[in-house]
C-alpha positions, 0 to 999 in steps of 0.5 A: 796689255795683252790681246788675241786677235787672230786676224792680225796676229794669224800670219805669226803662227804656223802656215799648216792647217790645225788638225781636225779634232783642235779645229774650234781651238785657239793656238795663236799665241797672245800678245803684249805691248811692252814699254820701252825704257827709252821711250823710243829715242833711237836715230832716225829710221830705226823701226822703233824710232819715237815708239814707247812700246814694243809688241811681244809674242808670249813664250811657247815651247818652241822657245823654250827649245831655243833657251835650253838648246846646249849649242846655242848655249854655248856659242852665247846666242840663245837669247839673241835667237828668243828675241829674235822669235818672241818680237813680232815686227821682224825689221827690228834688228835685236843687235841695234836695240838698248841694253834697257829695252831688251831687258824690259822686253827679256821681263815681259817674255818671262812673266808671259812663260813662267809667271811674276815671281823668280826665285833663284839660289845664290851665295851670300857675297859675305860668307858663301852660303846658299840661300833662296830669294824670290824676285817679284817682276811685277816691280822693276825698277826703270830709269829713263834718259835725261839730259843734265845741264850741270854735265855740260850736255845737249842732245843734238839731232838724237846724239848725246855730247858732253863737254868734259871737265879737265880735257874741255873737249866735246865727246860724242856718246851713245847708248849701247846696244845688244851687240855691244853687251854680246861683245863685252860679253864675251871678252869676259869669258875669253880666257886670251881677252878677260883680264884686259881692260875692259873699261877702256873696252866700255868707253871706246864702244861708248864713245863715238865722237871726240871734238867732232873727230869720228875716226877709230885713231882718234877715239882710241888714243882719247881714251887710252889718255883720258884724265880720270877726271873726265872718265868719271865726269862720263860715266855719271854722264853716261848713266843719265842718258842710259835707259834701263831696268832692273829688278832689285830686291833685298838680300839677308842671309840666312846664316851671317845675317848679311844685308845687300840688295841683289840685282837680276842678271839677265841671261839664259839663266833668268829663264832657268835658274836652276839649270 
């Protein structure tokens, strides 16, 4: 839902006095609430703390500044800085938000700046051509956390456990956030770190308790000797309890007529696609 209230939202923009001749305009920008995917299941004393909503400012050309700027680009911190701009409570930490609410939040501020539809190029995953498809953000696709009691878990003062298979051990899970996706991230594009295990990497952020046990030491040889029965009994776990969003939409290509639904990357690139 979208609003205009100066008298609230007048603090947000410039301290400075419009010029005279834009005296009787309004260049405050306008608002948004955003649901949260996770409808708020963040700890205790987390600003959006039992908060299904997030208010937004709408896209302006100061952030589309920030979005093509090469040097934030390159250091990876582009979006980090938009959402920093375009989230008005400024005690909200992006680093500690969830994948799933900064990605509602990144399809919001799109819309806001450019409009419901994202049309992009990709190659055909079977046979390498480009073709054009056109995403519709109206319509995307979000799952909310659940707790499962066939996966032998509880939700225990606002931390997840689960009760794995083989080991029969009681492992501590949380959600991950913008820090955590940064980090991963950039593992990724590190030529000394890229080919490492990085699944490992996933379950040693993921994971935050095993047995009760906190300790870095212990968590780390837990999953270096996790029986493969556990790792997949934890991220089927894991998806259940993780609030997300996506927008998928169906892909045939053009040439080899291949068939596949396509996923949106959220990214730099998600405001210029065709950068």
């Amino acid at each position: 839902m979208s609003r205009n209230d100066l008298e609230r939202t007048g603090a947000r923009a410039s301290q400075e006095a419009p010029p005279e001749v834009l005296q009787g305009l309004n260049f405050v920008a306008p608002t948004e609430l955003v649901d949260l995917p996770s409808k708020g299941s963040y700890p205790e004393g987390h600003p959006l703390h039992g908060k299904d909503t997030i208010e937004i400012r709408y896209m302006t050309a100061k952030d589309e500044d920030i979005l093509t700027n090469q040097s934030l680009l390159k250091k990876g911190v582009a979006i980090e800085r938009f959402l920093k701009n375009v989230i008005l409570d400024k005690n909200i930490n992006t680093d500690h938000l969830y994948i799933g609410d900064r990605n509602a939040i990144l399809i919001a501020a799109r819309i806001s700046g450019y409009g419901a539809s994202y049309e992009t190029k990709v190659n055909c995953p079977h046979c390498g051509v480009v073709n054009r498809i056109n995403f519709d953000l109206t319509e995307p696709q979000i799952t909310e956390s659940r707790i499962d009691e066939n996966y032998n878990m509880v939700l225990e003062d606002g931390n997840y456990f689960v009760t794995t298979p083989l080991s029969k051990l009681k492992i501590g899970l949380r959600i991950l956030t913008g820090k955590d996706e940064n980090y991963l991230t950039k593992r990724l594009t590190d030529k000394k770190t890229k080919d490492l295990a990085n699944v490992t990497e996933q379950f040693r952020l993921m994971i935050m308790s095993v047995q009760g046990d906190t300790t870095r030491k212990t968590i780390d040889y837990y999953v270096e000797n996790m029986p493969t029965q556990d790792s997949t009994y934890l991220r089927a776990a894991y998806t259940m309890i993780n609030p997300s969003v996506k927008i998928v939409e169906h892909f045939e290509c053009s040439s080899c007529a291949y068939e596949q639904e396509l996923e949106v990357p959220f990214g730099a690139d998600f405001f210029w696609p065709n950068r």
